[in-house]
C-alpha positions in Angstrom: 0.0 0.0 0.0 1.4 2.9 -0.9 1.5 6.8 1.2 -1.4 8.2 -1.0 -3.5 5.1 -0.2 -2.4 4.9 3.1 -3.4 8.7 3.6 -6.8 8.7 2.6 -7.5 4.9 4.5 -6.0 7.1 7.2 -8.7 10.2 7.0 -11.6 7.3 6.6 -10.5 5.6 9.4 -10.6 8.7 11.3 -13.9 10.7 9.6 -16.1 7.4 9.3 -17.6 7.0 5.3 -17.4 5.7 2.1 -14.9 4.5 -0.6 -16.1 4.3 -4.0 -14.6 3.7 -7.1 -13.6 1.4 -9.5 -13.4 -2.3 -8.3 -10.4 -3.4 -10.4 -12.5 -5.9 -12.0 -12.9 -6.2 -15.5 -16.7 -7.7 -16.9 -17.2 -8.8 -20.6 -20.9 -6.3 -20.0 -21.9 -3.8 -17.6 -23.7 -5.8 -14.6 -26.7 -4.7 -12.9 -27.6 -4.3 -9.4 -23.8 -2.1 -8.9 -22.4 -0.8 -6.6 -21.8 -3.6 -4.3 -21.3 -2.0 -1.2 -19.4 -4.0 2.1 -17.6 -3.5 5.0 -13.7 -3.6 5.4 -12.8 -3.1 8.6 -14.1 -0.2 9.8 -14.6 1.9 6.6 -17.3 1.0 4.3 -16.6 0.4 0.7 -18.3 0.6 -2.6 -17.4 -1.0 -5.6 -18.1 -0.7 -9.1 -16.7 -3.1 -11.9 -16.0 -2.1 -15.5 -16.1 -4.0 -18.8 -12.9 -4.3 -20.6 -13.3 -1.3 -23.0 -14.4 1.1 -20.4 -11.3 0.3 -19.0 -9.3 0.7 -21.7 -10.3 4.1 -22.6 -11.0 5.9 -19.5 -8.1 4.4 -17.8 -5.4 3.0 -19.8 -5.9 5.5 -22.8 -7.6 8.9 -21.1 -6.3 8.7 -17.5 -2.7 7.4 -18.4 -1.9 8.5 -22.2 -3.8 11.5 -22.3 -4.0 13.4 -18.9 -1.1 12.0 -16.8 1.9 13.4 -19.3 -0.3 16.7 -20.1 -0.6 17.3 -16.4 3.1 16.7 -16.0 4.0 18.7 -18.5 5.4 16.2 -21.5 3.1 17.2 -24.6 5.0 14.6 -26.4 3.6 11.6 -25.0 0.1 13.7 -25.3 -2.4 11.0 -27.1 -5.3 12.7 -28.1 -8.5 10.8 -28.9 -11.7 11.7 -28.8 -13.2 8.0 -28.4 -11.1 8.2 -25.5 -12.3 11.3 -23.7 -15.8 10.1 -24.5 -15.4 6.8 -22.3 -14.0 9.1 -19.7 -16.9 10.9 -19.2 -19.0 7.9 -19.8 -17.4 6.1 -17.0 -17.6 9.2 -14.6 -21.2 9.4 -15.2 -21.8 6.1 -14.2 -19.6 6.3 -10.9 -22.0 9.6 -10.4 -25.2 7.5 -10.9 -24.0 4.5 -8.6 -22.7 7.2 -6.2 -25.4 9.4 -6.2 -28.3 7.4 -4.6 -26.1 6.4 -1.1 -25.7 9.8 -0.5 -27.2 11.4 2.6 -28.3 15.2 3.3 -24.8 16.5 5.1 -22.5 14.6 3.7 -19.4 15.6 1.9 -17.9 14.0 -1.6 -13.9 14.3 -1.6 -13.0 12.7 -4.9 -9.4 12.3 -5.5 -7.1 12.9 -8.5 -7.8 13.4 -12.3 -9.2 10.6 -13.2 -12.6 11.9 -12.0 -12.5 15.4 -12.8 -16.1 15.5 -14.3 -17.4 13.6 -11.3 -18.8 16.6 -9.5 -20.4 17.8 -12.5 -22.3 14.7 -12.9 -23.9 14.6 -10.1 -24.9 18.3 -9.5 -26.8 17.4 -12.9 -28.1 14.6 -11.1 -29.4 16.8 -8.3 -27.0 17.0 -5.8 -26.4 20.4 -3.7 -23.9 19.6 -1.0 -19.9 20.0 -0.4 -18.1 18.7 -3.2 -13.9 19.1 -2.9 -11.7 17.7 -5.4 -7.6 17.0 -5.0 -5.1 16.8 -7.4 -2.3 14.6 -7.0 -0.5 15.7 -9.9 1.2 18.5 -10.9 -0.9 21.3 -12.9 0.9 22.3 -16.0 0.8 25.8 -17.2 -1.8 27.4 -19.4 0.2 26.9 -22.9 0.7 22.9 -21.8 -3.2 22.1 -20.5 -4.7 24.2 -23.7 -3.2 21.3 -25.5 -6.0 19.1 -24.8 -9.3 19.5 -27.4 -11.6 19.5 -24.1 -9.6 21.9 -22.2 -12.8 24.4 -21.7 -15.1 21.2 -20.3 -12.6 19.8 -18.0 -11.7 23.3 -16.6 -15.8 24.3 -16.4 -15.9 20.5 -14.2 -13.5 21.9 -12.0 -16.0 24.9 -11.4 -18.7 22.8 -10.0 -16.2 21.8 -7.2 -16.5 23.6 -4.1 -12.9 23.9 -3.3 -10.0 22.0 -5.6 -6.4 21.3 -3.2 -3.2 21.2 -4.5 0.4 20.0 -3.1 2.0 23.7 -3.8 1.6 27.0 -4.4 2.7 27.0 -8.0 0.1 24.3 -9.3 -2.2 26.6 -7.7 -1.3 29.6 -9.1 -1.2 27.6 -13.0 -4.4 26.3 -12.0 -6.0 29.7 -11.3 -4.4 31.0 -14.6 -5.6 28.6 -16.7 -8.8 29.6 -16.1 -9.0 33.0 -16.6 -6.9 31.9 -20.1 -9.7 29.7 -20.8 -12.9 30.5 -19.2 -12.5 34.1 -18.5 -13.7 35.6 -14.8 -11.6 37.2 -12.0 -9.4 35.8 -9.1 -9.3 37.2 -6.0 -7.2 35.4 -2.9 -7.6 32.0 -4.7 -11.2 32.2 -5.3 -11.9 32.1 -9.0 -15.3 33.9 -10.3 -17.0 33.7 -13.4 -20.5 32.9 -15.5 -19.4 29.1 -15.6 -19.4 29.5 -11.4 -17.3 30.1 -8.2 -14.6 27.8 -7.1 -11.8 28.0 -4.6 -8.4 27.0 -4.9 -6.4 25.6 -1.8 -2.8 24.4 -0.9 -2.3 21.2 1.1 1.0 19.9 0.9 0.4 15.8 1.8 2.4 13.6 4.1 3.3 10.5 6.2 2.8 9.0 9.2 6.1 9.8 10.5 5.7 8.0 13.6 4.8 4.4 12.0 8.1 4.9 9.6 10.0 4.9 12.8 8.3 2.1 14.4 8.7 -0.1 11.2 13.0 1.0 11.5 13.1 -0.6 15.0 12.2 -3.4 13.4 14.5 -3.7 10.4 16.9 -6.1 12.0 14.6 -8.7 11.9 13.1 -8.1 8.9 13.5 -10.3 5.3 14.3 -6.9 3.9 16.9 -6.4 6.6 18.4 -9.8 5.2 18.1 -8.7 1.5 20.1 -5.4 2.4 23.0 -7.5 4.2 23.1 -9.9 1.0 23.3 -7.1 -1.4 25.5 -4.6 0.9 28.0 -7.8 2.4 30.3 -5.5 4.9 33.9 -5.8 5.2 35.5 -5.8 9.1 37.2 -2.2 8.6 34.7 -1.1 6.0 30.8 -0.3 5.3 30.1 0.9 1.6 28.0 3.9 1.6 24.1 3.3 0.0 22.8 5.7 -2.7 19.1 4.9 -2.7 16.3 5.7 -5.7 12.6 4.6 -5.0 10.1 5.0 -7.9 7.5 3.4 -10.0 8.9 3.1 -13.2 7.5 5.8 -15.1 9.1 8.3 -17.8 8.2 11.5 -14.9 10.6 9.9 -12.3 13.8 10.5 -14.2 15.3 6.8 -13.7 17.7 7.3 -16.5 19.2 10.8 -15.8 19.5 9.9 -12.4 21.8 6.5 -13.8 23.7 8.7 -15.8 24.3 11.1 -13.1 25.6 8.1 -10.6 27.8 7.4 -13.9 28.7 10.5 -14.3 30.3 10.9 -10.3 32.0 7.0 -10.7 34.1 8.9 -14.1 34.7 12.1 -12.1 35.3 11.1 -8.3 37.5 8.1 -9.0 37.8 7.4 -5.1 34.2 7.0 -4.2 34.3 3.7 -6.8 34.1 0.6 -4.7 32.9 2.4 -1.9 29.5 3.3 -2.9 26.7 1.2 -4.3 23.4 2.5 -5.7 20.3 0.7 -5.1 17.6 1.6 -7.4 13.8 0.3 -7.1 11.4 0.2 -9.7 8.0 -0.6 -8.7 6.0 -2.0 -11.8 3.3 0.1 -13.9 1.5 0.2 -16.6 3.8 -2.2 -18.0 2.1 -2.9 -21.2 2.0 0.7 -22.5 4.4 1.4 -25.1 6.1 3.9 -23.6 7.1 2.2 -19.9 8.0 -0.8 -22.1 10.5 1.5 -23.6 11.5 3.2 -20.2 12.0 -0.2 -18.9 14.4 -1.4 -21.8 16.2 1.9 -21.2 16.5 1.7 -17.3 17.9 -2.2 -18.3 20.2 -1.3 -20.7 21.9 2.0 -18.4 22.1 -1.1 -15.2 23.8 -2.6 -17.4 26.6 -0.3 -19.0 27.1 1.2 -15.7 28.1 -2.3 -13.9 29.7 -3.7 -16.8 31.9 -0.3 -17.1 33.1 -0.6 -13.3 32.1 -3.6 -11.2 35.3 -5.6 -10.1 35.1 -8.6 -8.4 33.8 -7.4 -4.6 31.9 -4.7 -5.8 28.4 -4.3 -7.9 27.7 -0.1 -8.6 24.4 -0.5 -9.1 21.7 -3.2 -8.0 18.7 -3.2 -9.8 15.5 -4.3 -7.9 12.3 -4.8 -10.3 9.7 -5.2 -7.6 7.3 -3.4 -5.3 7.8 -3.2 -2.0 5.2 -2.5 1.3 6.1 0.8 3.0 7.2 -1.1 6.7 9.5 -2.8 4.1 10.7 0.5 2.3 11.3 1.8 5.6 14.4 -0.1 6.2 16.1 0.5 3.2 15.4 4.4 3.8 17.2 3.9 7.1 20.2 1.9 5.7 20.7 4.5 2.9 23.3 7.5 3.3 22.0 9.3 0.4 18.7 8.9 -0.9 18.1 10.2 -4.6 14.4 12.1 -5.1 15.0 13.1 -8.7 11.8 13.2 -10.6 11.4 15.2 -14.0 8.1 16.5 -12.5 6.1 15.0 -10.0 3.1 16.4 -7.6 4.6 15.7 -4.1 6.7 13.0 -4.0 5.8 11.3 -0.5 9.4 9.4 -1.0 11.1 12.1 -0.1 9.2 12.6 3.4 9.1 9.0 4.0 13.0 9.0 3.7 13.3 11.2 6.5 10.9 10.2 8.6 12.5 6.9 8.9 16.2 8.3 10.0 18.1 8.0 13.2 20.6 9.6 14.8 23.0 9.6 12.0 20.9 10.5 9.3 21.0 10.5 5.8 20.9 12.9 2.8 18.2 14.1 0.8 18.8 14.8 -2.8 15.6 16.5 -3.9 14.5 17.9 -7.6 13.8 21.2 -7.9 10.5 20.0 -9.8 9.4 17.9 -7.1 6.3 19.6 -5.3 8.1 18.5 -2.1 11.0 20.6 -2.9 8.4 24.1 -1.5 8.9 23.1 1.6 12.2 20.6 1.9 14.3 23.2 1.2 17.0 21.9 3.5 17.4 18.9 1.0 20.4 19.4 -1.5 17.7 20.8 -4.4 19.1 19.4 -7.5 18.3 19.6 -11.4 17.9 16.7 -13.0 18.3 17.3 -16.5 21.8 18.8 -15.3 23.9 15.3 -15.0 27.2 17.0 -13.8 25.7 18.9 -11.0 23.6 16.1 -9.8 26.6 14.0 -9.7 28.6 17.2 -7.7 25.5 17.0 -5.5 25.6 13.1 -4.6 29.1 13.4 -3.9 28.7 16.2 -1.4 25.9 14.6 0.1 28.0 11.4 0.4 31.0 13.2 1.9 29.1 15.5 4.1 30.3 15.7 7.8 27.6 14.3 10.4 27.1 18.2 11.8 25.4 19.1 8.8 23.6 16.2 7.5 22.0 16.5 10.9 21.3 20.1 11.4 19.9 19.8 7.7 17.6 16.5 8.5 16.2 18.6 11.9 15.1 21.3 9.2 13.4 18.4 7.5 11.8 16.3 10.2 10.1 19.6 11.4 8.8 19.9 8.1 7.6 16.1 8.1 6.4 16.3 11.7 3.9 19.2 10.7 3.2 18.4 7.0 1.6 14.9 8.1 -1.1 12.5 6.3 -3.6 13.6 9.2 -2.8 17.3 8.8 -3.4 17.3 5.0 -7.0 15.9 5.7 -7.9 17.8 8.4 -6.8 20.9 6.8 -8.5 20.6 3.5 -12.1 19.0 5.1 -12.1 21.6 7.5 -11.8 24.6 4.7 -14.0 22.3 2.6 -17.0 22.7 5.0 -15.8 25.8 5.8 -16.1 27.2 2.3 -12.7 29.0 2.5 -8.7 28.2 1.1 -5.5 28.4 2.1 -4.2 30.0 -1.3 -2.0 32.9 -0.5 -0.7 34.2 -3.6 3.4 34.3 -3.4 5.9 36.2 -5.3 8.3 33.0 -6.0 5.5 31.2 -8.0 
């Protein structure tokens, strides 16, 4: 389960209420008497299933070929078709009409993330007059880059009928807010955006962890079968410990998997000493693996693996190790707290709960946090060495500080952090954004950096 899952189970768990969405399972026709609703633990659960080509073009196509690299900013991977964004709406409507009859008088819809943008819209056609907030995960692109899309005007008038829409930082925000006056027209005024399509508020909620459980689950590492795996890949001389560069991603072209190999190539060829006394671990989670382009990611992440250990290994020392797999986050947790550097480099990406969940899992000789500039976590990390990572040579400069930095520093910079992680947490982000929800205000404050 990963920290955005384990968030919103988190504000259930605490609010009482429903889960809805899609049930994972694919039908051959659409089957009546949906949603099946049950009980998991103590949250209830609703559950919708979907026939193969609904699936195919709201999510695979729509959510993950057409709106994921647009809203990340990489027009190039853009795949605009309008069979596509007509299943999307399809499927949103009927999540509204299985949605809509177990709602109550009072109760407040939170739907999450841009898959179901037009959800609110559907069911205030359907009738329905209370508190509707919507949160994007995701970065929002700027004007020039969202414009790109056919249905711009319709997705940005769904986002109207929301009550109040949260973002991870102030800049999304602010390109959020822009957009909309580019493409709807209307006036914005501390975050609040007006106009004949409506009113909607824009709000900044920067999610996190549950910094507390990440150091429960360290405690714990010595035990663990991860523990083991990190001993077998990392085998430690008497007089010696090799130092752990760490990457943790899905494998997807936003994370920067391959620039981030290139810079760990890049410090090997121009800090000769660190080689045999650093090894980089890099985990890929699987995704989306039959989609052209992570097929071609994959191949690419192989093929630098690779060139990079067949270039330097020697007969005691691997450079990189390569891990294919997912891992749980009590299981993450101990590799955070082995690592000496730890390598958040993603092209774009909304937050980046990695980053958090690194330091939340130190001790007290902590590690280093190599952040991208266009992470949405580097607003507020800024005690992380802030890299870019299209720039290979300084983000090999920057590991190599980070790996040679004295034990004053890396700590006075990881207390900076961990204050940031203590406040930012998963319950905060809830409770902050329901209460301004049925409040009917935002946290927006315009800044001058954006």
């Amino acid at each position: 389960m990963g920290g955005l899952v384990s968030a919103v189970q988190s504000a259930l768990e605490q609010y009482g209420g429903l889960w809805f969405g899609w049930s994972g399972t694919t039908t051959e026709r659409r089957l009546a008497g949906e949603p099946l609703v049950a009980r998991s633990g103590s949250i209830d659960v609703g559950a919708m299933n979907l026939t193969a080509d609904e699936v195919n073009l709201f999510y695979s196509v729509f959510a993950n070929r057409t709106l994921w690299p647009l809203l990340h900013a990489f027009p190039n991977f853009v795949q605009l078709r309008h069979d596509a964004y007509r299943g999307y709406r399809r499927v949103n409507r009927r999540f509204a009409e299985g949605l809509y009859p177990l709602l109550r008088d009072g109760d407040v819809v939170w739907v999450q993330d841009y898959h179901l943008i037009p959800l609110s819209s559907e069911l205030r056609r359907m009738g329905w007059r209370g508190k509707v907030g919507f949160f994007l995960h995701t970065p929002f692109p700027a004007a020039e880059v969202f414009s790109i899309l056919p249905w711009a005007r319709q997705l940005l008038e769904d986002f109207v009928s929301y009550d109040l829409v949260g973002f991870h930082t102030n800049r999304y925000a602010h390109n959020f807010l822009d957009t909309l006056q580019v493409e709807i027209g209307g006036a914005v005024d501390t975050g609040v955006f007006d106009s004949r399509s409506g009113t909607v508020s824009a709000g900044v909620y920067p999610i996190g962890t549950d910094p507390d459980q990440f150091q429960k689950w360290t405690r714990e590492s010595g035990e663990s079968e991860t523990g083991g795996l990190l001993q077998r890949l990392l085998p430690r001389r008497p007089t010696e410990r090799k130092k752990v560069v760490l990457g943790v991603d899905r494998l997807d072209y936003s994370k920067g998997i391959p620039q981030r190999l290139r810079a760990f190539e890049a410090m090997l060829d121009r800090f000769p000493a660190v080689r045999g006394k650093v090894t980089m671990i890099q985990i890929s989670a699987p995704s989306r693996s039959r989609v052209p382009e992570y097929v071609q990611e994959r191949e690419q992440v192989d093929r630098l693996v690779g060139h990079i250990n067949g270039r330097f290994a020697e007969a005691d020392w691997v450079p990189v190790h390569y891990l294919y797999r997912s891992y749980n986050q009590e299981e993450l947790a101990h590799f955070f707290r082995e690592a000496d550097v730890c390598l958040v480099t993603p092209l774009r990406d909304g937050m980046n709960l990695i980053a958090k969940e690194f330091v939340a899992a130190q001790g007290a000789d902590p590690g280093v946090l190599v952040l991208s500039r266009f992470c949405g976590a580097a607003e507020t990390m800024k005690e992380a060495l802030i890299v870019n990572p299209y720039d290979l040579e300084g983000t090999a400069e920057a590991m190599h500080s980070a790996l040679s930095m004295t034990h004053r520093e890396r700590r006075r910079r990881w207390t900076a952090l961990n204050e940031d992680v203590q406040t930012n947490t998963a319950r905060a982000w809830a409770d902050n954004f329901l209460a301004d929800l049925t409040a009917g205000r935002n946290t927006y404050v315009p800044q001058s950096a954006i």
